[in-house]
N, C-alpha and C positions, 0 to 999 in steps of 0.2 A: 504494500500500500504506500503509494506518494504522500508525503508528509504537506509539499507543495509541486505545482505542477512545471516550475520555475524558480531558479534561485539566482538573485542578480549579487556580483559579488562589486559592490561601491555605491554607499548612499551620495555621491554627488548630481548635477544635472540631470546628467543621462541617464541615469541607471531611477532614478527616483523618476524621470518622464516615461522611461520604459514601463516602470513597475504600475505605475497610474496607467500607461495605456496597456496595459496584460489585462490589470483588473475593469476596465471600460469593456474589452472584449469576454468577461468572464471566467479568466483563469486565476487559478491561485499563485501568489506570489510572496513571495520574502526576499526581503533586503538584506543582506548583512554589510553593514558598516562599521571599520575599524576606528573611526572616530565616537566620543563618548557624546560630542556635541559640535555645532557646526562651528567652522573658521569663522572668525570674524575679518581676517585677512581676504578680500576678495581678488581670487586671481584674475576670473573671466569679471569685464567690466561691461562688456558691448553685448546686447540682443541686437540680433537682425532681423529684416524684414521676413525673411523666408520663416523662422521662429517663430515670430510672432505670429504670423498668416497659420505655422502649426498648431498655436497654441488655438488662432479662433477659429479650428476646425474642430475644435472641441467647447468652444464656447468659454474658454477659459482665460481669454487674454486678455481683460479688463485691469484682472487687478494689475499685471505688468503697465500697461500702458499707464495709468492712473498714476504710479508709483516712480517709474520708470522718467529720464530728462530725455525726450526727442531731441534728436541733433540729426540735423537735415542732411549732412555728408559725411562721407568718411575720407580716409587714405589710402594711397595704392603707395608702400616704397617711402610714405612720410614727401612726397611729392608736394611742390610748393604750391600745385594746384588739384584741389581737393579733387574727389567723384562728389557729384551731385546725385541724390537719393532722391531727389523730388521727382526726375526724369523715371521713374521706377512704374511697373505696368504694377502696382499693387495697391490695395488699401492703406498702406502701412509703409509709406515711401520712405524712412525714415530709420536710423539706427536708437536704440534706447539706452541710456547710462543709465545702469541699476545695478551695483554691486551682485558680486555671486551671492553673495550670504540672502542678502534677500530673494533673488531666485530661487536659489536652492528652499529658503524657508517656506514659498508659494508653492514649489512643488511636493516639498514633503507632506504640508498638509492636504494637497489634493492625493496623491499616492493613500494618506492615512484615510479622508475621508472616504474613500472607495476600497477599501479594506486590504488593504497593501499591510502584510506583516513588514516592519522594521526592526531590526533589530542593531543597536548601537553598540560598541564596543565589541563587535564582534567582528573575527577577520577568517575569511577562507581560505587554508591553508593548503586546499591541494583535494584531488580528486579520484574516484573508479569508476568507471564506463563499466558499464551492462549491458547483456544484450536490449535490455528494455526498460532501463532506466539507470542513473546517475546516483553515484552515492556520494555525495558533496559533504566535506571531510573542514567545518567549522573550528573555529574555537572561542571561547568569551569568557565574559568573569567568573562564569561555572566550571571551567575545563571545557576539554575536550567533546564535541560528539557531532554525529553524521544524521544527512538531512537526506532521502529520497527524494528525488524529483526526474523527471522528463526530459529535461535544458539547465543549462546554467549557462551565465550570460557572466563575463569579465569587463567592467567596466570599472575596476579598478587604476587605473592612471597608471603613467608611462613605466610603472614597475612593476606592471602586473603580476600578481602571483597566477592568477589563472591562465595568461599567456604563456608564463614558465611552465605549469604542470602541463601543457597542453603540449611541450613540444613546439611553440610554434614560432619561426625564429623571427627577428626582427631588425633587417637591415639598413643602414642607413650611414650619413656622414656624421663623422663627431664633432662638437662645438670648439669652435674655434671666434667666436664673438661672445662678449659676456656686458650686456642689458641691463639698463638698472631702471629701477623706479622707486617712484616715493607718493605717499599719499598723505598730504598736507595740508593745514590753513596755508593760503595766502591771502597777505594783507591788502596786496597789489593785484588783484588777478590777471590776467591777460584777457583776450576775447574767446569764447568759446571755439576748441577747434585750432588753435595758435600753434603752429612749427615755428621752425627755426633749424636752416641746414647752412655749413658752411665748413671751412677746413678746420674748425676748433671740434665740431663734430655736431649731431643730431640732437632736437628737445622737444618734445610734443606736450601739452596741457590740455588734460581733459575732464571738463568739469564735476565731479559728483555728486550725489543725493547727498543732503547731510553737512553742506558748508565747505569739503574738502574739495581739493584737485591732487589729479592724479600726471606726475611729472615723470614722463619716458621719455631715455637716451642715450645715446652711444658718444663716445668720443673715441678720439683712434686709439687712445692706450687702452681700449676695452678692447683692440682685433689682438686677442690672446688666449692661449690655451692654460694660464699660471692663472688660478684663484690670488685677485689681491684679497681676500677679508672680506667680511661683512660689510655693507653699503653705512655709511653715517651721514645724518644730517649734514656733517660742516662739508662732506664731501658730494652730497647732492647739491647741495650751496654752490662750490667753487664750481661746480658744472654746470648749474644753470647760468653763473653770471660769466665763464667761458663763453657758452655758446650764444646767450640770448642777451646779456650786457647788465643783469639782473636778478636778481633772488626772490623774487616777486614779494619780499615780505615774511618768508616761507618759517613757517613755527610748526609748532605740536605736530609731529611727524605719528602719525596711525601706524603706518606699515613701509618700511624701507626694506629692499630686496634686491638681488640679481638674477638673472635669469641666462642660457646659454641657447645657442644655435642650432645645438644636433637635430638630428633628422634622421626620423627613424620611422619606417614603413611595416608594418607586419605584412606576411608575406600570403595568410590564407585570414581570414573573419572566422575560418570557420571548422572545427574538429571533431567529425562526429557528433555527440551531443554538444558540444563546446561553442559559442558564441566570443567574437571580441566587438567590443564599443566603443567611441571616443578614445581619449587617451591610450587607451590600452593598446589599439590597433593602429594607431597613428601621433607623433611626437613631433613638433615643428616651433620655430620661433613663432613667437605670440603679433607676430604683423600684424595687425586690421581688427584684431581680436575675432577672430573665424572660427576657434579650438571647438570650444563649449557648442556651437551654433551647430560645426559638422558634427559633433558629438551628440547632439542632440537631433538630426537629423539621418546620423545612423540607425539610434533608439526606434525612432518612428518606421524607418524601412521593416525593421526585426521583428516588432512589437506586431504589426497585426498577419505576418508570416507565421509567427510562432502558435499567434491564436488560430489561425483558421487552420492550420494543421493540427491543433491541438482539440480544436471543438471537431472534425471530421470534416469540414465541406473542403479544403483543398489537400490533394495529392504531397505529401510528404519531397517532392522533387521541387517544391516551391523552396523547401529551406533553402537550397543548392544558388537559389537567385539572391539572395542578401549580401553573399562575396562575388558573384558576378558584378552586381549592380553596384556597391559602395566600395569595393576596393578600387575602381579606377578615379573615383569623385577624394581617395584616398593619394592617389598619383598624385593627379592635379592640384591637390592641398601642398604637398609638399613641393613640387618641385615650385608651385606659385609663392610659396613663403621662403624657399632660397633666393627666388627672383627677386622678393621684395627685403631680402636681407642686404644682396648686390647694390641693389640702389640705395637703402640706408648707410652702407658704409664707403660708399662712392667720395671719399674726401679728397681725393686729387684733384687737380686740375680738367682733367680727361674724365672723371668720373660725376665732376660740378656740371659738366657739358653736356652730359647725357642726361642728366636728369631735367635740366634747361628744356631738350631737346624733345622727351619724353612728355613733362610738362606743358609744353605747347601744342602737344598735340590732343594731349587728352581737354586740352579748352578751345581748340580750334574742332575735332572732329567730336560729337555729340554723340554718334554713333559708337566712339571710342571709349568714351565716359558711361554710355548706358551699358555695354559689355560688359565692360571691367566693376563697373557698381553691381550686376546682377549677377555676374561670380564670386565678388564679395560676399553679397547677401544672401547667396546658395540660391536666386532665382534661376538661376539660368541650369540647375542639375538637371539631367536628364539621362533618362536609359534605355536607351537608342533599342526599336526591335531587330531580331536576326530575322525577320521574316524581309526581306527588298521591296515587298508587295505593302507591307503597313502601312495609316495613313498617317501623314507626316507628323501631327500630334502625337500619337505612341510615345509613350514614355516623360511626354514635356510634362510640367509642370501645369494642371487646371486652373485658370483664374478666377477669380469670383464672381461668375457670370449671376449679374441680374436675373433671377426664373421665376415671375410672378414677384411676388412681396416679400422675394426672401434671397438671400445670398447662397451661390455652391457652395464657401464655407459650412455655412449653417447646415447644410444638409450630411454635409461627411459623419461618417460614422466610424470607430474604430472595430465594428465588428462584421463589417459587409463591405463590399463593393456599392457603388451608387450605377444604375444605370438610367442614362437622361433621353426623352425622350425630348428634342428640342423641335419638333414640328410641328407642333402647339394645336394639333389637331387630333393624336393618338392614333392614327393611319396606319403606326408602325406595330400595334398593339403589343408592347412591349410588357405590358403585365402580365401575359402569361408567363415569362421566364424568370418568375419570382420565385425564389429557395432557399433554402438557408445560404446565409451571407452575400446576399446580391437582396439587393430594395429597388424598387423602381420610383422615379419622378418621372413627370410632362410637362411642357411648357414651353411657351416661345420665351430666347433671349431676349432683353434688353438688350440694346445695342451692344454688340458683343466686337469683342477687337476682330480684326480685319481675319487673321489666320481660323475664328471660330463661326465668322457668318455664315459658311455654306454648311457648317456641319447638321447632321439632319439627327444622330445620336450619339452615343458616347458611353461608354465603361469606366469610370474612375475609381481608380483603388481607395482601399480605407485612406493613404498616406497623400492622398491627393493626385496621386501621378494618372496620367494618363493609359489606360491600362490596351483599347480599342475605340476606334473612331470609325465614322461614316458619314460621305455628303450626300448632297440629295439628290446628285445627280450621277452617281458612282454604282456598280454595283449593289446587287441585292445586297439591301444590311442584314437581312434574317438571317442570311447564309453566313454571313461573315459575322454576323455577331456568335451562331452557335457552334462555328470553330474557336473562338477567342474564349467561351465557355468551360469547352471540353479543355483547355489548357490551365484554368484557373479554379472549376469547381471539380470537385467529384459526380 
């Protein structure tokens, strides 16, 4: 007998959004967490748009937003000209400053209120595969002892123990850049959003909830592999007023730290019963603050793979699609956060030039600026089908098409598939192919962006993605819809 049907091994983000979305689809779950209580040190500062848009597919993203400081751009590389977030095809054009601690404390109590075991102080030490289940091998303030379950998920951070017992290697370059921050009153503050690049070296100021700013930067004596010590006020001092001509005022220091460069890929997500998430499966310099956001958008790929294999309506060969699909969105994180290491430690001459050069383009071409923002923000993920025939939507990302009085958000569910009938007349009689984990809607879009006007229906996954499409003037949908079926339900 399974004790739970799921063990996530790290109460942070991801692992607490996953456990909230297990329990949304009806599985049981348990956290073990080796912390006794949450950091007050927050590492991840930034939500993104794609986050956000996750969370209001669950109807959950008020309290973030409410809580959370809108800051209308971000940075590519600390580039002295921002991405604009307002150009963004979403509700939610916008990045949010909200300490982790308080994310993490939104997601805990949503995980709790939907019956998410937590358990604190407790760390998974390692594991044994079953033929038919997993005996996940705990320990806590009681000693020792083992949990049954179905999956365990590792979402323990870049030292994973469950990527160790898993065998699963994790290759990558080693740090060679060491990052400092500080989170501070300043008496002075700068304007929201303020760099500062030049051959004394890098400084970014980023406002916080709560009265503080958070001060990131490099200078060239930080391109080294030799730990100097611990980061201290008078030396976050002498660095700001290097590179920026000032100290902005800077007192009662919250949390000063450094951080390194490496980069490090896991090479599978996935081992037998074995899961990896966020940190665990991928390790990269903190650029753009993107960690937390992929991390938590791995959770959502997993989470309702896990459920619908676990409740019976899909085929057990859907696990197999969660390292197809997010190890190369895993690629592109890393090799995008070396790129943007290159250009933050560009202090030469020849290095100030490029970034110039870069910089102009991304405020000269709009088209350059909306790319590079909707990679940032994870809008632009996508998982292309192997079919050549699919319709070019497949796999994109769903927008929030207006359907009657109500937003595609609102409708998503974490324990079905959505199927839309968008031809607002029902011609396509799509309610008969109602079953466990597929729902159906009808309805003509509201003005729908240009790539979604001719479609006539559409399949979207619990996680929003695009799962099959159809226009009106294409091919039988029936037929193509009950191939896209037999690939996703039993």
């Amino acid at each position: 007998m399974l004790n739970h049907q799921v063990v996530v091994a790290g109460g942070g983000p991801v692992g607490l959004w996953l456990a909230a979305e297990l329990r949304r689809a009806g599985i049981t779950v348990v956290v073990a967490e080796q912390r006794t209580a949450r950091d007050p040190r927050s590492r991840a500062l930034t939500v993104h748009p794609r986050t956000i848009e996750t969370f209001a597919s669950r109807g959950v993203h008020e309290p973030f937003v409410s809580e959370g400081m809108p800051l209308p751009g971000g940075h590519f590389g600390a580039l002295e000209t921002r991405l604009d977030f307002r150009r963004l095809p979403s509700p939610f054009p916008y990045t949010l400053s909200l300490p982790q601690e308080r994310t993490e404390a939104l997601l805990e109590q949503q995980a709790l209120d939907l019956g998410a075991d937590i358990l604190r102080g407790h760390q998974v030490t390692g594991y044994t595969e079953h033929t038919d289940h997993i005996a996940v091998h705990i320990t806590g303030p009681d000693g020792p002892r083992t949990l049954r379950a179905a999956h365990l998920v590792g979402c323990d951070g870049t030292r994973s123990t469950v990527r160790a017992a898993a065998g699963i290697s994790c290759p990558g370059t080693p740090s060679t850049v060491l990052g400092w921050l500080g989170d501070v009153v300043l008496d002075e503050p700068p304007a929201p959003g303020s760099s500062w690049f030049g051959a004394t070296g890098l400084l970014m100021a980023v406002p916080v909830p709560g009265g503080v700013h958070r001060l990131v930067g490099i200078t060239p004596r930080d391109l080294t592999t030799t730990w100097p010590g611990d980061l201290t006020l008078d030396e976050l001092r002498r660095n700001a007023i290097a590179v920026a001509g000032t100290d902005f005022g800077m007192r009662d220091p919250v949390w000063l730290s450094r951080f390194g460069n490496a980069t490090r890929l896991a090479d599978r997500y996935r081992e037998g019963r074995v899961f990896l998430a966020g940190d665990a499966a991928h390790q990269h310099f903190p650029a753009g603050g993107v960690g937390m956001n992929v991390g938590i958008q791995d959770a959502a790929n997993l989470a309702w793979k896990l459920a619908a294999t676990l409740n019976g309506w899909a085929p057990d060969t859907l696990l197999d699609t969660y390292h197809a699909e997010r190890h190369p969105v895993g690629v592109d994180l890393t090799a995008t956060s070396r790129a943007q290491v290159a250009l933050m430690t560009a202090f030469g001459a020849e290095g100030r030039d490029l970034r110039r050069l870069f910089a102009r383009l991304i405020s000269a071409l709009p088209d350059l600026n909306d790319r590079l923002a909707a990679e940032v923000g994870s809008l632009a993920v996508s998982y292309p089908s192997a079919d050549p025939g699919a319709h070019p939507l497949t796999g994109t990302r769903a927008p929030d098409l207006r359907i009657g009085d109500t937003g595609l958000f609102a409708l998503l569910r974490a324990d079905s598939y959505l199927l839309l009938d968008l031809s607002g007349d029902d011609t396509l009689a799509l309610g008969r192919f109602t079953r466990p984990g597929l729902r159906v809607h009808g309805g003509a879009p509201q003005s729908p962006p240009a790539d979604w006007a001719g479609v006539q229906a559409a399949l979207v996954r619990p996680d929003g993605h695009v799962a099959w499409a159809a226009d009106r003037h294409g091919t039988d949908p029936v037929a193509g819809l009950r191939t896209a079926l037999v690939t996703t339900h039993r």
